[in-house]
C-alpha positions as CSV (number, residue, x, y, z in Angstrom):
1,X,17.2,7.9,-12.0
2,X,19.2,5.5,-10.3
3,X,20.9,6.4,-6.6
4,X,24.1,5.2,-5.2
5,X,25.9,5.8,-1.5
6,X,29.6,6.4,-1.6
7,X,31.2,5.8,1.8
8,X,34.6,6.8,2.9
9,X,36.9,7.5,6.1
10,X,40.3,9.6,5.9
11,X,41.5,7.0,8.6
12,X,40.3,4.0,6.1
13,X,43.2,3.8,3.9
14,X,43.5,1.6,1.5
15,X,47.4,2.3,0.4
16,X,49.4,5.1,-1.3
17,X,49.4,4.8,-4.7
18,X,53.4,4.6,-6.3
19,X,53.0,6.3,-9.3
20,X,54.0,4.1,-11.6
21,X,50.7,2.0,-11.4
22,X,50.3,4.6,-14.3
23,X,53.3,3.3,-16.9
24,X,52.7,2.2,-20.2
25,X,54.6,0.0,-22.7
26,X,56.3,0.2,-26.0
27,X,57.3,-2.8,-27.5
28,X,59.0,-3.6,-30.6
29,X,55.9,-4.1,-32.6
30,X,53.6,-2.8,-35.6
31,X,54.1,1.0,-35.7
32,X,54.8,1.6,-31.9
33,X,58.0,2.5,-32.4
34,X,59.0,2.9,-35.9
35,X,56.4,5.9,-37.6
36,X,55.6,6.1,-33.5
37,X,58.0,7.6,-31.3
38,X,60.6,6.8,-34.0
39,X,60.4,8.4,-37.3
40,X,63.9,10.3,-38.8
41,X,62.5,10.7,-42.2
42,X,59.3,12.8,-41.2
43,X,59.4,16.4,-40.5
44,X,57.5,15.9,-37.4
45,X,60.7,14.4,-36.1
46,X,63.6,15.9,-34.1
47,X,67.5,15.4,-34.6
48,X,67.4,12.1,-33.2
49,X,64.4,10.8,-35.0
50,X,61.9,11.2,-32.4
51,X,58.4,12.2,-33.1
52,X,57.7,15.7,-31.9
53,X,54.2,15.5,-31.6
54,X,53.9,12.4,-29.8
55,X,56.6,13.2,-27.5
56,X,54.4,15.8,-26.5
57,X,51.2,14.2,-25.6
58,X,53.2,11.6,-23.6
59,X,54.6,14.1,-21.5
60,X,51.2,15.7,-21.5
61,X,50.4,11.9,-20.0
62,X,53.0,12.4,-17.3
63,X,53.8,8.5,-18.2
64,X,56.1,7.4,-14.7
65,X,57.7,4.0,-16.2
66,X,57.5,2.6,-20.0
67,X,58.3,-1.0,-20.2
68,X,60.3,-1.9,-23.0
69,X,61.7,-3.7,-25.8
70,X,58.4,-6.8,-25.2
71,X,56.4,-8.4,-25.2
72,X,56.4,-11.0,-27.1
73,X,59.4,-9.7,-28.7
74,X,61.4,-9.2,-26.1
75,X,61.7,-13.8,-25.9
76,X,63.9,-13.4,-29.0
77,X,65.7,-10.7,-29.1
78,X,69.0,-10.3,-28.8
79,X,69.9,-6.9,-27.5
80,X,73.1,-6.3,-28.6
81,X,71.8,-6.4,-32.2
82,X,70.4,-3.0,-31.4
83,X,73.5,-0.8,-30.0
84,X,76.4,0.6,-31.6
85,X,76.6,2.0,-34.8
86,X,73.7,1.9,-36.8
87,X,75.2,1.1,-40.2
88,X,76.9,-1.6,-38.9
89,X,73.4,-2.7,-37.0
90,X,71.7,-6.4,-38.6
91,X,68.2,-6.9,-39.7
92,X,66.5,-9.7,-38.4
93,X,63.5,-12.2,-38.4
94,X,61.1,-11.3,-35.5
95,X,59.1,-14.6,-34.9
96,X,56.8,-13.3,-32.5
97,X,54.7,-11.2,-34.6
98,X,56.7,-12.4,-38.0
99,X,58.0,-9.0,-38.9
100,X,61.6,-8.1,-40.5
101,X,63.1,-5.6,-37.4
102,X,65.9,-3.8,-38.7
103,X,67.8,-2.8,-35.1
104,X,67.9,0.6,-36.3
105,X,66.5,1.7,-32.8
106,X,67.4,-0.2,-29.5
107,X,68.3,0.3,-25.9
108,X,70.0,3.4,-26.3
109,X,67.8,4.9,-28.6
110,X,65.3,4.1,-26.0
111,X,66.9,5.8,-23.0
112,X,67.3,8.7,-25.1
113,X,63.8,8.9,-25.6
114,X,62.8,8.4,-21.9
115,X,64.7,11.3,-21.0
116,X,63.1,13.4,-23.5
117,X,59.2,12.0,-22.6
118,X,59.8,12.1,-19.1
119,X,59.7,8.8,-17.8
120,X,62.0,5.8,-16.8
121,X,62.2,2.4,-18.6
122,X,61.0,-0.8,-17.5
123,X,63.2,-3.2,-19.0
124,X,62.9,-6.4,-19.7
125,X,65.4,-9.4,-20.3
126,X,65.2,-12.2,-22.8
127,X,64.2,-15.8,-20.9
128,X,63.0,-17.5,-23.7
129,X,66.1,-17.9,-25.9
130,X,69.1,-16.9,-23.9
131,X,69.0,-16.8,-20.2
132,X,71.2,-16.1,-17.2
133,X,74.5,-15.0,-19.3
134,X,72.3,-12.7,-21.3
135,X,70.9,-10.9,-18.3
136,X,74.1,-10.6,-16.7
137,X,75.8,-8.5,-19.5
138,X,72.7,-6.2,-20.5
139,X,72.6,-5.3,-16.8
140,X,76.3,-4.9,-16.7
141,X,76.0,-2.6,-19.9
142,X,73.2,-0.6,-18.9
143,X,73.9,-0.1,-14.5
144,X,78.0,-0.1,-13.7
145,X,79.8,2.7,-14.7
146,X,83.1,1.4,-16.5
147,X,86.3,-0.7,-15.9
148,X,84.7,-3.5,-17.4
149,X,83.2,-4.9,-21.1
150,X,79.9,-4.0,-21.1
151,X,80.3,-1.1,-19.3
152,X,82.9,0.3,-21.7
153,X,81.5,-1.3,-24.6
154,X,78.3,1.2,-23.5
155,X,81.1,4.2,-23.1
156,X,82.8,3.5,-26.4
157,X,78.8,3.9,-28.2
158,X,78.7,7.6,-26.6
159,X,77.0,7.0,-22.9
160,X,79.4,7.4,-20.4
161,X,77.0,7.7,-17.6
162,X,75.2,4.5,-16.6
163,X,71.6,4.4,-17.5
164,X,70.6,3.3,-14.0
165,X,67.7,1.1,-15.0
166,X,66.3,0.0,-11.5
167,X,63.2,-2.1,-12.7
168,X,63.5,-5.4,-14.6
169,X,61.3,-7.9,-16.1
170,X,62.0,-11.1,-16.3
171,X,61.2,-12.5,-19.0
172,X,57.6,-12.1,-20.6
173,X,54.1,-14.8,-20.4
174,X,56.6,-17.5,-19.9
175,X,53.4,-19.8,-19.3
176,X,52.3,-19.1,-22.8
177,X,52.7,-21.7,-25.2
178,X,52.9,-18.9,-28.0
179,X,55.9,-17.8,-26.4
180,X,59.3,-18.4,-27.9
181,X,61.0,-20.7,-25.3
182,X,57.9,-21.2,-23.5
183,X,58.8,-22.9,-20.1
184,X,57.0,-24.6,-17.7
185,X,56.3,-23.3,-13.8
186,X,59.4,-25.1,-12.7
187,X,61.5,-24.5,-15.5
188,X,60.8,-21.1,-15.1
189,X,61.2,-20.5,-11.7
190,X,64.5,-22.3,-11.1
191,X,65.8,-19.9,-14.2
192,X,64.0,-16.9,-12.8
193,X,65.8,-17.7,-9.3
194,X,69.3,-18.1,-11.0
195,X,68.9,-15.0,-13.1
196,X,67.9,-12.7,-10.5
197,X,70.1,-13.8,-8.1
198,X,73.2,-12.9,-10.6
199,X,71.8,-9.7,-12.0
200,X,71.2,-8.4,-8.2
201,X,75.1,-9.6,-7.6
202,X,75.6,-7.1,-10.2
203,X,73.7,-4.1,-8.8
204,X,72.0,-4.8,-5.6
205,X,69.8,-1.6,-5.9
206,X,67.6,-3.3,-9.0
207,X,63.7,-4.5,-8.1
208,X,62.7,-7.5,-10.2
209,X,59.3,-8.5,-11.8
210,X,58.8,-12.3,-12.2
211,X,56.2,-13.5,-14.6
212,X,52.4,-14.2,-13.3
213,X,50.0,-15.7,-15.4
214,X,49.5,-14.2,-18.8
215,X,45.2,-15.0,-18.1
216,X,43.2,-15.8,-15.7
217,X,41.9,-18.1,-18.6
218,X,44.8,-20.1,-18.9
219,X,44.7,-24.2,-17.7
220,X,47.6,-23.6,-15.6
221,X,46.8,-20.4,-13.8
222,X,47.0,-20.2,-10.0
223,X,49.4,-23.8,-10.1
224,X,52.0,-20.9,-12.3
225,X,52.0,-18.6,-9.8
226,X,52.7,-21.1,-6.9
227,X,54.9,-23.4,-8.5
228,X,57.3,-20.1,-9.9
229,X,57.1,-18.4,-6.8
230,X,58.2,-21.8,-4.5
231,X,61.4,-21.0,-6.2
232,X,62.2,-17.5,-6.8
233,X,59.8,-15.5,-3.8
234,X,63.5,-14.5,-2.1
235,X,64.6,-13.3,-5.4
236,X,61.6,-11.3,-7.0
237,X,60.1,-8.1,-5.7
238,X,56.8,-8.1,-7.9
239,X,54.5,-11.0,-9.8
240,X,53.1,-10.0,-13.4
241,X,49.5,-9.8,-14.2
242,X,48.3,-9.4,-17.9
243,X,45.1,-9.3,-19.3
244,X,43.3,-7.7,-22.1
245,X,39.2,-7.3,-21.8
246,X,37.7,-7.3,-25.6
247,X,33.2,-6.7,-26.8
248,X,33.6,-9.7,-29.3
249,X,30.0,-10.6,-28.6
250,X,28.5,-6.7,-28.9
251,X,27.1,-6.5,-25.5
252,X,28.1,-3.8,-23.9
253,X,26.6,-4.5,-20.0
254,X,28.9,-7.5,-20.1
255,X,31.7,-5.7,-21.4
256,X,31.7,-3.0,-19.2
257,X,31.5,-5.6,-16.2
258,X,35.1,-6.6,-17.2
259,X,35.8,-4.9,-14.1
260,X,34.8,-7.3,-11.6
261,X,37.1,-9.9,-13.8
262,X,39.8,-7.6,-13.3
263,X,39.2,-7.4,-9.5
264,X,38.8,-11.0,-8.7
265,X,41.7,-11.9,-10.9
266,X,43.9,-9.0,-8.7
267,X,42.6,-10.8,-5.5
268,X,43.2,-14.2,-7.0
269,X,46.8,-13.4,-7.3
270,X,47.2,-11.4,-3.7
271,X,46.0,-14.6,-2.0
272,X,48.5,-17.1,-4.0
273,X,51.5,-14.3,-2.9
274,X,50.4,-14.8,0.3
275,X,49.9,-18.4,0.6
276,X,53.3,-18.7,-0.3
277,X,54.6,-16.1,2.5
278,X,53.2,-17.6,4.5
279,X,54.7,-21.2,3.5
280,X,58.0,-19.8,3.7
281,X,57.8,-18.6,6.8
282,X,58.5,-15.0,5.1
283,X,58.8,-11.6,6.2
284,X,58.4,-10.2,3.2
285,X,55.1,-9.3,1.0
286,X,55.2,-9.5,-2.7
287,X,53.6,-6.3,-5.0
288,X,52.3,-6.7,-8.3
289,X,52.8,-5.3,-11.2
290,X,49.9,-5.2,-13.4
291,X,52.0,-4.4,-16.4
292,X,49.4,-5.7,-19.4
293,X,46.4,-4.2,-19.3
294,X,43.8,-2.5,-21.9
295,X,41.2,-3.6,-24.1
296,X,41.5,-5.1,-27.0
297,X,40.1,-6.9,-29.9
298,X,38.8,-4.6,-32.8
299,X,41.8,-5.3,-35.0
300,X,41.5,-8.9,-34.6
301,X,40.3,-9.5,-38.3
302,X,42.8,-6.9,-39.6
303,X,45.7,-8.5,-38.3
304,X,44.7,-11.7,-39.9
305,X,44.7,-10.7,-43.8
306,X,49.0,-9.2,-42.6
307,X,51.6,-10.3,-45.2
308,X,54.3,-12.0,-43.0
309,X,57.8,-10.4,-43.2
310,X,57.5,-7.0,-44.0
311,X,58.6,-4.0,-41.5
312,X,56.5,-1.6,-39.5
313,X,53.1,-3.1,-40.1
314,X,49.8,-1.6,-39.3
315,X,49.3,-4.0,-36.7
316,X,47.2,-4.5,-34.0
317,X,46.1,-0.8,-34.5
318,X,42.8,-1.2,-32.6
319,X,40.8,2.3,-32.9
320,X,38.8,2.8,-29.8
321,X,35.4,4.0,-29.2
322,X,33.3,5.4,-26.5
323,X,32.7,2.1,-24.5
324,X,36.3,1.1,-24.4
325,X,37.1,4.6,-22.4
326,X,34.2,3.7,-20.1
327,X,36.0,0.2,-19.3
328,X,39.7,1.9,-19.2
329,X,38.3,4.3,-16.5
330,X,36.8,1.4,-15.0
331,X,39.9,-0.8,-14.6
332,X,41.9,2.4,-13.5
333,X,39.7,2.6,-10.7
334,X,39.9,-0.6,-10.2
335,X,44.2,-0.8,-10.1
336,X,43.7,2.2,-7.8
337,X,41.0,0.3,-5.0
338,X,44.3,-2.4,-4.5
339,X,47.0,0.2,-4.4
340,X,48.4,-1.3,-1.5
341,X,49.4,-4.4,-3.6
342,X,49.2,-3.1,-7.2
343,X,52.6,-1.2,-7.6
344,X,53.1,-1.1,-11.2
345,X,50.8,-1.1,-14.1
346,X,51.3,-0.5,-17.3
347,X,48.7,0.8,-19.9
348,X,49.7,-1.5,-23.4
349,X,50.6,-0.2,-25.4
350,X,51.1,3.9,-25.5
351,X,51.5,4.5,-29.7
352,X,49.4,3.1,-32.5
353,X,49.4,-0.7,-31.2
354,X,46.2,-0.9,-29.3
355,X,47.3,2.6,-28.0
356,X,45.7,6.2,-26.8
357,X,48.2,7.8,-29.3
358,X,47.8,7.4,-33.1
359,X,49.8,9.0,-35.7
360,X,50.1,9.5,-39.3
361,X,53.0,10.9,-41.8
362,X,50.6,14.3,-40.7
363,X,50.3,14.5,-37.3
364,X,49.2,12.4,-34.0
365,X,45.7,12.3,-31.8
366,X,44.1,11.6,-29.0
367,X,42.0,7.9,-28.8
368,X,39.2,7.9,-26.6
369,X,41.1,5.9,-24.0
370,X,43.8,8.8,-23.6
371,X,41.4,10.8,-21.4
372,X,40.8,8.5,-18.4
373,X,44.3,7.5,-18.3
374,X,45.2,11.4,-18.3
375,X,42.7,12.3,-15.5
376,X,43.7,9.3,-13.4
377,X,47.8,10.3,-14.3
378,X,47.3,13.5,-13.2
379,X,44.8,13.5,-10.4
380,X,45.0,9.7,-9.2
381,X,48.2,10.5,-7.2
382,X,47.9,10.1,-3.4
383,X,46.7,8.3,-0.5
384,X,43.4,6.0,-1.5
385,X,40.7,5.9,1.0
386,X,38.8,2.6,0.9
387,X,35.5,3.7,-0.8
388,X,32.7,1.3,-0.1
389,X,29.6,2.2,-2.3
390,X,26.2,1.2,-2.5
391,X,24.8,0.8,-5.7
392,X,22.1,-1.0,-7.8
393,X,23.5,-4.2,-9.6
394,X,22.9,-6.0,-12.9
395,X,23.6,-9.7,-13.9
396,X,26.8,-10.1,-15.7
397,X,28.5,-12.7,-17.4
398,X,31.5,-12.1,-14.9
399,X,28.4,-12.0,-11.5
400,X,26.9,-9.3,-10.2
401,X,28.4,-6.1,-11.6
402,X,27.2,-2.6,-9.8
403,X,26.3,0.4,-12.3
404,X,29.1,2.3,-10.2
405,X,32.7,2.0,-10.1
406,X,34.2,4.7,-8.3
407,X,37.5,5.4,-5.7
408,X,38.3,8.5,-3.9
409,X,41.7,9.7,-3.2
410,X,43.3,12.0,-1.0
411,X,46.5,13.9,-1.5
412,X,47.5,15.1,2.0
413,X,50.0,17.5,0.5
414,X,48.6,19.6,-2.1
415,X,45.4,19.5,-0.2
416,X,43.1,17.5,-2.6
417,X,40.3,15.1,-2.8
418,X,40.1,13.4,-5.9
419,X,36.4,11.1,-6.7
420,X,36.9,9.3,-10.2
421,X,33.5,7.4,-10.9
422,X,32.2,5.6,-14.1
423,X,28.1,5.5,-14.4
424,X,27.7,2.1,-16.4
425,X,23.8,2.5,-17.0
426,X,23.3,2.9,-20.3
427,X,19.9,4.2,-20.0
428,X,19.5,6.2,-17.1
429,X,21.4,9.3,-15.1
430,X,22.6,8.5,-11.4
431,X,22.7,10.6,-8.0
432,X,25.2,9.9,-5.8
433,X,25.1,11.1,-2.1
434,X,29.0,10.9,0.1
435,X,29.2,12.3,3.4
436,X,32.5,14.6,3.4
437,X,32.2,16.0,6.7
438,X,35.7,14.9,7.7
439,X,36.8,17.1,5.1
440,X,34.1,20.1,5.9
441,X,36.9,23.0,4.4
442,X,37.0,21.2,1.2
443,X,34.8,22.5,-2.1
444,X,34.6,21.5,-5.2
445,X,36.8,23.1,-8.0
446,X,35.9,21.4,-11.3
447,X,33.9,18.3,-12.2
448,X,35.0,16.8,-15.7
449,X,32.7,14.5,-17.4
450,X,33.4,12.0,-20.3
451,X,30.0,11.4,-22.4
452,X,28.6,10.5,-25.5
453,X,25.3,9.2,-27.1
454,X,26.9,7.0,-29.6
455,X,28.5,4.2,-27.5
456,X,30.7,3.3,-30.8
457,X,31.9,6.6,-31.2
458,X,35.5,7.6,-32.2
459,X,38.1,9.6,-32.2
460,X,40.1,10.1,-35.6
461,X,42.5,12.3,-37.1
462,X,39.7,14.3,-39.4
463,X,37.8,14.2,-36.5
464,X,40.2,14.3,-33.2
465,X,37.7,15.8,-30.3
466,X,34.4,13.6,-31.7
467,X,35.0,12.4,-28.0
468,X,36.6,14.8,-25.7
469,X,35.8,15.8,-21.6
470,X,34.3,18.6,-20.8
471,X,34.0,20.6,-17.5
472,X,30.6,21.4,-16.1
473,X,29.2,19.0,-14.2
474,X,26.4,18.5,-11.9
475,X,27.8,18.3,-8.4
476,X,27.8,20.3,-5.1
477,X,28.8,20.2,-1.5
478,X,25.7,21.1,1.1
479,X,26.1,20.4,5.0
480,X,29.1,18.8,4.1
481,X,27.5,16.2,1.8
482,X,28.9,15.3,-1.5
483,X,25.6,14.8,-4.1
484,X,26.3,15.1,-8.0
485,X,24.2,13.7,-10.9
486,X,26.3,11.2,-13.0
487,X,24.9,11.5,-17.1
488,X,24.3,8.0,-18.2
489,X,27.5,5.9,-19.2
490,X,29.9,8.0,-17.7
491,X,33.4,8.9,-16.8
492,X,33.5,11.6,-14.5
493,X,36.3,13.8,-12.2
494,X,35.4,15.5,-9.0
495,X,38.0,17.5,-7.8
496,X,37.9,19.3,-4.6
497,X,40.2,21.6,-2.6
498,X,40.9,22.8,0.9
499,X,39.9,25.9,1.2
């Protein structure tokens, strides 16, 4: 059996975590929203069209932020093509993902639906096509409360209350030459500058996200980040990450190593921030917002045989096994360890495109991915403690990758400790040791393990709990010592609680 060493110090922090490093995404893609959260023809619907049952299980997901319409999309779209009345509402070509989008849910369909989930939108503003006037009137339309066009044009569709939308993304991969009105670092950043300066003229109170890199992978990343951010650091409150992590070659060490990508990529874009703090002679530290992140690649093929121009495709519908809820607990920990940077994160996407929720006309259920990004939702909120570990390695084709991840958080007000830690041996058990005896009054009140034989296995509607946490497992505090046996490719949830 292999052995590990957790280390930790309540004085150590590391950051508090804002809670909306666990937001997720909806875009205006495949069969996330329409036959997702949008359905007014099934009986699993409610008067406005939303599905019930997926309502439900996001709320269950106590999802802070979704970021919405794009993606991809979003560098297209016009958004007044989706408000007012909906039989006066245009279908129209989507060239990002060459779909027909008939408009017959938008902006305000979407704030409806927040309300009703739980959650607060993320939106995002179209810097591909249109630009500075664009931005200007949706934030006009969505944040003053009347006296002027937009703002009465929103009253005369039924909202008389502003929707208040206080986070903003401007524009989406702008580096990507697959994006419609791709631009490059300078193009981008003067327009990035010039719009968030006029949409924070409209409502001071708004926090911007300009665009990071959309890979790590890309020719141009690092030179993006620097280049946009010469221009538009005053203007921006947050840089974009996004990356997607995918087991195209079947080897499951490497893929769950993904995580030491995902952290040197995080640090990567930290040190490029602050390079150019410090060239500005700034006061201010930029956040990121980690708002593209999952794995994905099983519907790769699938998406290839798609007939172009049809509506509401089964489109990148990846179905997740085992594994891929190993790596999602991996890279949650890993979003937690840089809470004092990583602000905002956002799971992509949250229904049917690569997504822990799947429905059908019958019902919705649970992917495998849904349960680490419940536990961590749920229990992840709090102070993190820096957690230094010492733990056997393997050779990876991202470097050394150790066979735990793991970060422990402390909330101070309910009285809490919280350990999340994945076991990445795929052959043997592990036994890890912490000393707690800073927090001597604590015990442990449940221990919830994710594990499986079948590294492939799935979750499906005939079969919905084929993988599915269970309480139970091995851990104890003795003298103040933390030790617990970790089952072989592993998520598990320590919980402990003042006495």
């Amino acid at each position: 059996m292999k052995k590990a060493d957790i280390y930790i110090d309540k004085n150590f922090i590391v950051g508090e975590v804002d809670k909306r490093i666990f937001g997720s995404f909806i875009e205006h893609l495949g069969r996330a929203v329409y036959n997702g959260i949008y359905q007014p023809s099934s009986p699993l619907a409610d008067e406005q069209g939303f599905r019930k049952d997926v309502l439900k299980l996001v709320r269950d997901l106590a999802v802070p932020i979704v970021r919405y319409p794009g993606g991809n999309f979003v560098s297209g779209y016009h958004w007044e093509d989706g408000i007012g009345p909906k039989a006066d509402r245009r279908a129209k070509l989507d060239l990002a993902w060459s779909v027909i989008e008939s408009n017959q849910f938008g902006l305000n369909e979407f704030m409806d639906w927040t309300k009703k989930a739980g959650t607060s939108a993320m939106m995002a503003v179209n810097l591909g096509t249109r630009g500075i006037e664009d931005a200007k009137n949706i934030i006009e339309y969505c944040n003053i409360k009347k006296g002027s066009y937009y703002s009465d044009l929103r009253r005369s569709h039924g909202y008389e209350e502003p929707h208040d939308i206080k986070l903003w993304c401007l524009g989406n991969e702008m580096d990507g030459p697959w994006q419609m009105g791709h631009k490059t670092a300078d193009e981008y950043g003067r327009l990035t500058e010039e719009t968030g300066r006029i949409m924070k003229m409209v409502d001071p109170s708004i926090e911007l996200v300009a665009c990071g890199s959309s890979s790590p992978q890309l020719p141009t990343f690092a030179s993006w980040e620097a280049t946009t951010l010469e221009h538009c650091y005053d203007q921006v409150d947050y840089l974009s990450l996004h990356q997607y992590y995918g087991n195209m070659e079947n080897n499951t060490p490497d893929f769950l190593a993904s995580s030491v990508a995902m952290e040197e990529f995080i640090c990567s874009v930290v040190s490029i921030c602050d390079y150019i703090k410090a060239k500005k002679r700034s006061k201010k530290t930029l956040n990121l917002s980690f708002d593209e992140w999952n794995v994905w690649y099983h519907s790769f093929e699938q998406d290839k045989k798609l007939e172009r121009w049809t509506e509401a495709p089964h489109q990148l519908e990846d179905v997740y096994n085992f594994e891929d809820a190993l790596l999602v607990g991996s890279m949650l920990i890993t979003l937690l360890k840089h809470a004092d940077r990583v602000k905002i994160a956002c799971l992509a996407q949250l229904v049917n495109v690569i997504a822990p929720i799947m429905t059908s006309d019958t019902g919705a259920w649970k992917q495998t991915i849904y349960y680490p990004y419940l536990h961590a939702s749920l229990f992840g909120r709090g102070t993190v403690l820096h957690t230094i570990t010492k733990s056997p390695v393997y050779d990876s084709k991202h470097g050394d990758a150790p066979y735990l991840d793991c970060v422990l958080v402390m909330n101070v007000e309910e009285e809490t400790l919280t350990l999340f830690a994945v076991n990445k041996s795929l052959e043997e058990g592990m036994e890890i040791s912490c000393d707690l005896r800073q927090f001597s009054d604590y015990r442990i009140t449940n221990h919830i393990v994710l594990a499986h034989d079948d590294l492939k296995a799935e979750n499906t509607e005939t079969n919905p709990d084929n993988v599915a946490p269970r309480t139970g497992g091995a851990s104890s505090i003795q003298q103040g010592y933390l030790t617990a046996v970790l089952e072989r490719q592993s998520w598990n949830v320590i919980q402990l609680k003042k006495s």
